[in-house]
C-alpha positions as CSV (number, residue, x, y, z in Angstrom):
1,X,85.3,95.1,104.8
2,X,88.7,94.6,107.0
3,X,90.9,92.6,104.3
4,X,92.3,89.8,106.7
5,X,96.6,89.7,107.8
6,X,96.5,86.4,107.2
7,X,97.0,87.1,103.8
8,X,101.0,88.3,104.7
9,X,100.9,85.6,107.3
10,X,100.6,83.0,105.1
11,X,103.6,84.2,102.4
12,X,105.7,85.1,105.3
13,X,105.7,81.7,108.1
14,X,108.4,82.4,109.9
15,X,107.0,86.2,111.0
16,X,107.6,86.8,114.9
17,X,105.1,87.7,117.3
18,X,106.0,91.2,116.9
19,X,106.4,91.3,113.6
20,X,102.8,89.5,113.5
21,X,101.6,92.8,115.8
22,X,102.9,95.2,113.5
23,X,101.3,94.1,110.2
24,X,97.6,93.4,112.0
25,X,97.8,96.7,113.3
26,X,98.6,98.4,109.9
27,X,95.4,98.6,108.8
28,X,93.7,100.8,111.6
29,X,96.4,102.9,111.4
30,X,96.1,103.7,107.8
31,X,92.0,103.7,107.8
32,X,92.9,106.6,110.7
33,X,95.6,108.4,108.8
34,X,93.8,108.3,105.7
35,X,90.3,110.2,106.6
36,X,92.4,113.0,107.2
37,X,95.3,112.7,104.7
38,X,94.6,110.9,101.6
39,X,97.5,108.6,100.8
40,X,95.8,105.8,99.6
41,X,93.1,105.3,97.3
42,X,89.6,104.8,98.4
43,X,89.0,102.5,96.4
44,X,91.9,100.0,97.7
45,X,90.9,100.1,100.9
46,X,89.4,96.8,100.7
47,X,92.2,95.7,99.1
48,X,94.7,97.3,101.4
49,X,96.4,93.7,102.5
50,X,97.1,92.7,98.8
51,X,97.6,95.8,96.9
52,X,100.0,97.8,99.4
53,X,101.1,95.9,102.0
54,X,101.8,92.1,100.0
55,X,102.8,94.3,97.0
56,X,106.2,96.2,98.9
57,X,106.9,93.0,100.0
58,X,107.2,91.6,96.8
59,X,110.7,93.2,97.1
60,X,111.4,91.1,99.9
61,X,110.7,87.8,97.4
62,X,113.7,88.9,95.0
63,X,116.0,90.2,97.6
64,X,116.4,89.8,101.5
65,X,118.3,92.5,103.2
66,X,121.3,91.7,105.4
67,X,121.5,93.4,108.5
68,X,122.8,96.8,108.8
69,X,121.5,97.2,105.2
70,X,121.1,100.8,104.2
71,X,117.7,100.9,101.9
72,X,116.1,104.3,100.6
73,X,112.4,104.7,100.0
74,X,112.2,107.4,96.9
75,X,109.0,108.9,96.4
76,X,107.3,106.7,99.7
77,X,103.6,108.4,99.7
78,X,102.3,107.3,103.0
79,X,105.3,104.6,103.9
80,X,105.0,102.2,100.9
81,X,107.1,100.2,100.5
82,X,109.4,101.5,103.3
83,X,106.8,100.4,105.8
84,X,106.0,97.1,105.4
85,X,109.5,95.9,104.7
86,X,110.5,97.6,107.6
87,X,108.4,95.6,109.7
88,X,109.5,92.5,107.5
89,X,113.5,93.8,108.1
90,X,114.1,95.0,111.3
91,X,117.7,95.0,111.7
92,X,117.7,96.6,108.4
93,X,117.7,100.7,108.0
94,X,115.3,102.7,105.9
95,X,115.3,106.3,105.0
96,X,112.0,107.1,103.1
97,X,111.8,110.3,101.6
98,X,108.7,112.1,100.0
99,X,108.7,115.8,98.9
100,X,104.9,116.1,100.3
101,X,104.9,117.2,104.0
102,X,101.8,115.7,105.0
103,X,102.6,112.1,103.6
104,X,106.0,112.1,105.7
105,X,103.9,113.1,108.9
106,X,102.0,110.3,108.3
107,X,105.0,108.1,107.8
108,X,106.3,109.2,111.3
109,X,103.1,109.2,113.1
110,X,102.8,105.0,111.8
111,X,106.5,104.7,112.2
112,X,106.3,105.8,116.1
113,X,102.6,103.8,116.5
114,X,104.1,100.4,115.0
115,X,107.7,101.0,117.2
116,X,109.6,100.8,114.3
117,X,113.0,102.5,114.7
118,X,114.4,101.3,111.6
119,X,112.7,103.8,109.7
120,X,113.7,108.1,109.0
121,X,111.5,109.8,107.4
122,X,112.8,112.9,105.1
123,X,110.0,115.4,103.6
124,X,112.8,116.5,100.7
125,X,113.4,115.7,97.1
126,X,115.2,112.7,96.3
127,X,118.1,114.5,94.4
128,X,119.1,116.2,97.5
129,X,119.7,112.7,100.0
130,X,123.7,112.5,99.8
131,X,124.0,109.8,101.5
132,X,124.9,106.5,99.5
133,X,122.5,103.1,99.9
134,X,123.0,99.7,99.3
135,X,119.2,99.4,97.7
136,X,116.7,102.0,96.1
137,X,113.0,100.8,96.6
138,X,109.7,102.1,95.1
139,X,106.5,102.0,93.9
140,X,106.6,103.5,90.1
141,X,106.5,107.0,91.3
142,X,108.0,108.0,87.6
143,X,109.4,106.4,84.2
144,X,112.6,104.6,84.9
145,X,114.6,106.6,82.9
146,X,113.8,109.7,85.2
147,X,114.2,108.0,88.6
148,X,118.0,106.9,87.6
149,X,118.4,110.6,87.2
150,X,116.9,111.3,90.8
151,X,119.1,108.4,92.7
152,X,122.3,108.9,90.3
153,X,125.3,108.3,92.4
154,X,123.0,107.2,95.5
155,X,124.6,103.7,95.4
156,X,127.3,102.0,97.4
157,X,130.2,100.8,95.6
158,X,130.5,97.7,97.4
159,X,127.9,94.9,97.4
160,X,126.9,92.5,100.2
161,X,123.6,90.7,98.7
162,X,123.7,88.5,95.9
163,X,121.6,91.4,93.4
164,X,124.2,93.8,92.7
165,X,123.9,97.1,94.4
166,X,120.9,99.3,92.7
167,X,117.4,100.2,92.2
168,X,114.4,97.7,93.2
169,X,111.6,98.7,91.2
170,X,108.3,97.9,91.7
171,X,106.7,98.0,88.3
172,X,103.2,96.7,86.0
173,X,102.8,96.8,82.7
174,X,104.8,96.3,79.3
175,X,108.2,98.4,79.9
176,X,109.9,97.7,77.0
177,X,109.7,101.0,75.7
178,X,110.0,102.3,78.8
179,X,113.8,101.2,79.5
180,X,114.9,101.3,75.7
181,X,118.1,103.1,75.5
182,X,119.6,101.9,79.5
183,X,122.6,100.8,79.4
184,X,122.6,99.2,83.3
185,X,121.8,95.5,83.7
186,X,118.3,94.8,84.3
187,X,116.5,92.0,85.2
188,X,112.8,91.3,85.9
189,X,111.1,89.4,88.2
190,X,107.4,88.6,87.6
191,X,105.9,89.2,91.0
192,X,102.9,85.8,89.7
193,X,105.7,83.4,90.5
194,X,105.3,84.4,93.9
195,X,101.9,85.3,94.7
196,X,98.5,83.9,92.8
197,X,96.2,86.9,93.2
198,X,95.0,88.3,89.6
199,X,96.1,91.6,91.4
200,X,99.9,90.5,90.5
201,X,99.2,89.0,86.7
202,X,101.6,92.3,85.4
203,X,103.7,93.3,88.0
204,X,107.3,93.0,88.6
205,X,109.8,93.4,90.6
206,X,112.9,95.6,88.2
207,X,116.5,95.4,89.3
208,X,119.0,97.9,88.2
209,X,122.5,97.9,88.6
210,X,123.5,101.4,89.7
């Protein structure tokens, strides 16, 4: 079963007819990609609307980007969330960086069929970007506490967003444990005070200062 756009239509009004293009089109595209190179599980498929494409832009719920933003995807998989809030930011520029080859092919290859020119894809390992960002975005691709080590000194100094310059997390579960002994500022946002789904009951959105 297609999982209808609609879904991200209805969270996100004021979408152009572009922007409206891009995100109906994702789901082809990632269907195609994804009998060749598994990036997603099967098992989501159904759920693809929700689960990958509403979830990365959760971020977009806690913080807009300003144009000319400088935002770097760590650990990206097959363009999540780097993709969708590129569509969602245009003016905005992502770097999204995986250390699996075949992922970042299929990154460029959705990147070139969606137009999106906002988005660089790296096929490296996050400690080796030396370029500084104003935001960090991911998708849990390890405990927090190891990620800071990956994006240390990635940051801008200056901020132009009302978050402070950092890490935007995208997170479920209890992570108390998890982010004992940080010393940054952290703040959580519950991703249920913005969507309804029982998909988004646990997770959150986790802002670091960096």
């Amino acid at each position: 079963m297609k999982e209808n756009v609609q879904l991200i239509f209805d969270h996100f009004p004021n979408l152009t007819d572009i922007q409206k293009r891009q995100f109906s089109e994702l789901y082809d595209l990632y269907q195609l990609w994804n009998n060749q190179i598994n990036v997603i599980s099967r098992k989501d498929t159904e759920y693809f609307y929700e689960r990958h494409v509403l979830h990365s832009l959760g971020i977009a719920k806690i913080q807009a980007f300003q144009p000319g933003t400088m935002v770097l995807d760590v650990g990206t998989g097959g363009g999540f969330p780097g993709i969708p809030l590129a569509i969602l930011f245009p003016e905005t520029k992502f770097t999204l960086v995986d250390s699996i080859g075949k992922k970042i092919k299929v990154v460029n290859e959705v990147a070139e069929a969606l137009g999106l020119e906002n988005v660089k894809a790296i096929n490296d390992r996050a400690e080796n970007i030396l370029v500084s960002y104003d935001f960090i975005v991911s998708r849990a691709v390890t405990r927090m506490p190891e990620f800071m080590a990956w994006v240390k000194n990635k940051t801008k100094k200056k901020s132009q967003h009302e978050l402070k310059n950092g890490i935007l997390y995208l997170k479920g579960g209890d992570l108390a444990e998890e982010m004992t002994g940080i010393k940054n500022k952290i703040t959580y946002f519950k991703l249920s005070d913005y969507f309804d789904q029982e998909f988004f009951e646990t997770k959150k959105v986790v802002h670091v200062e960096i």
